[in-house]
N, C-alpha and C positions, 0 to 999 in steps of 0.2 A: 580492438575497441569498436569497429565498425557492425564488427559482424552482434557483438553485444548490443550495440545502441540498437539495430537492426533485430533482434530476438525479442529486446524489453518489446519495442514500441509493436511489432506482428501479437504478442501475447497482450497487454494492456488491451490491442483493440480487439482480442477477443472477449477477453474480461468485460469490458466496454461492450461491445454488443450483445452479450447475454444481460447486461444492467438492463439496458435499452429494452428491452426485448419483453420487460415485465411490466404490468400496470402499474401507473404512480403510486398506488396504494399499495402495490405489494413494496415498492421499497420499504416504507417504513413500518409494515407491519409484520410483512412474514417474515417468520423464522428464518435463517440458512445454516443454523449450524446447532449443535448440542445446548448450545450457551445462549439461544433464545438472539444469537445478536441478527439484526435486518441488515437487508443492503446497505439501510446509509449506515447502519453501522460499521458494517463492513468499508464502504469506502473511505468514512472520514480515519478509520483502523489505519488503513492503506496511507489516507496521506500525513496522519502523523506519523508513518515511518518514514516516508519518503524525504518526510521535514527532516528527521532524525540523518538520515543518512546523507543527503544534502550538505547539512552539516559535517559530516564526517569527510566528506568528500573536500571540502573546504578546507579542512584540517589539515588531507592528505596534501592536497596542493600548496599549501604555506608552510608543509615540512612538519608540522607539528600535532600529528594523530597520534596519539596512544590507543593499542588495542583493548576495548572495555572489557572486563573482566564476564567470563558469563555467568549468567544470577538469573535462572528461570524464574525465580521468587519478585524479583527484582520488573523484570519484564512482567511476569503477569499482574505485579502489582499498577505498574506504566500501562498494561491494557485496559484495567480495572476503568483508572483513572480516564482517561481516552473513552471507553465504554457511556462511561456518564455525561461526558463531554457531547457525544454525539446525540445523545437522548435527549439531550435539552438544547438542539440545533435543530433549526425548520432547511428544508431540501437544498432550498435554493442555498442557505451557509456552506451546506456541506460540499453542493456541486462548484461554488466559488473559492472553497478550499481546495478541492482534488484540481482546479485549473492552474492557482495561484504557486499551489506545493510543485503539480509538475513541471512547473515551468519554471523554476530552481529547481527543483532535482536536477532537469536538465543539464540545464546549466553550467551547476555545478560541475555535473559529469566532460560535459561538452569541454569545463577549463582544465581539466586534470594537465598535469606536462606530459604524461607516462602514466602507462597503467602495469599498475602495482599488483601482487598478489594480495596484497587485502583488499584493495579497490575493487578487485572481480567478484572477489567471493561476496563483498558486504552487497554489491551493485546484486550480484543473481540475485541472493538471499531475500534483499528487502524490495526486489520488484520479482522477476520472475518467479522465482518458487512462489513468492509471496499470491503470486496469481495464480500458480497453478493450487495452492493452497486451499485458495477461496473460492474458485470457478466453480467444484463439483455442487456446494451449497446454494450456491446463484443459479444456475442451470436446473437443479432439483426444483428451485422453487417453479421456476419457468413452468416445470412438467407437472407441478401440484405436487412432487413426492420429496419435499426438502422433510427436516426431522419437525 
C-alpha cells in the first residue's frame, strides 16, 4: 500500500507541475485533448473520479462494495455530465475541488484495513493511469502542440 500511496502521490505531482507550468489562460481555454476539454476540465474530470472512488473505497472498508458493472455508455455519459459541470465553474471552484476531493481520497485510502484486489486495481485506475492518461494533453499544450 505504501509503495502505491508513494507512486499516486510522485505522479499527481507531476500532473501537478505541468498544470502549473501553463499560463492561467491556457487552463481554461486550450484544448488538451480531441474533445475540446481544458485543464480545468480536466482537473475538475480527475476529481470527480477521485469523489467517485473515495466512495468506493469507503464501501470497501465497511465490507459492503459491490463491483459496478462496466457501461462505457454509462461512464461517458457521467463524463458528459461532469464536462458541463466544469464549464460553468470559475478556477478558483475547481482548484478547491481537486483540494477538497483529495483530501478524502486520501483518506479514504489511508482508512482501508487491508488492501484488496479491487482496492488496487480501482486506486491505479482512477488516479495513476488516470494521470498518465491526461499528462500527454497537458504537456502538449505547455509546448503549443496539444490538438
Amino acid at each position: 500500500m505504501d509503495e502505491l500511496t508513494s507512486r499516486e502521490a510522485r505522479d499527481w505531482a507531476e500532473l501537478r507541475a505541468a498544470v502549473d507550468r501553463l499560463a492561467s489562460e491556457q487552463l481554461s481555454t486550450g484544448a488538451v485533448n480531441e474533445d475540446g476539454w481544458t485543464t480545468k476540465d480536466v482537473l475538475w474530470h480527475i476529481a470527480h473520479w477521485w469523489d467517485h472512488l473515495a466512495g468506493m473505497l469507503d464501501a470497501m472498508g465497511a465490507g459492503t462494495f459491490e463491483e459496478p458493472p462496466e457501461d462505457d455508455a454509462a461512464t461517458d455519459a457521467e463524463n458528459a455530465v461532469v464536462l458541463a459541470e466544469s464549464r460553468g465553474m470559475d478556477l478558483r471552484a475547481v482548484e478547491d475541488g481537486i483540494a477538497a476531493t483529495r483530501e478524502r481520497l486520501l483518506s479514504a485510502w489511508a482508512a482501508l484495513p487491508e488492501l484488496t484486489g479491487p482496492a488496487e486495481r480501482w486506486f491505479v485506475w482512477e488516479t495513476i493511469e488516470h494521470y498518465e492518461e491526461h499528462l500527454p494533453g497537458i504537456s502538449a499544450l505547455e509546448g503549443g502542440d496539444a490538438p
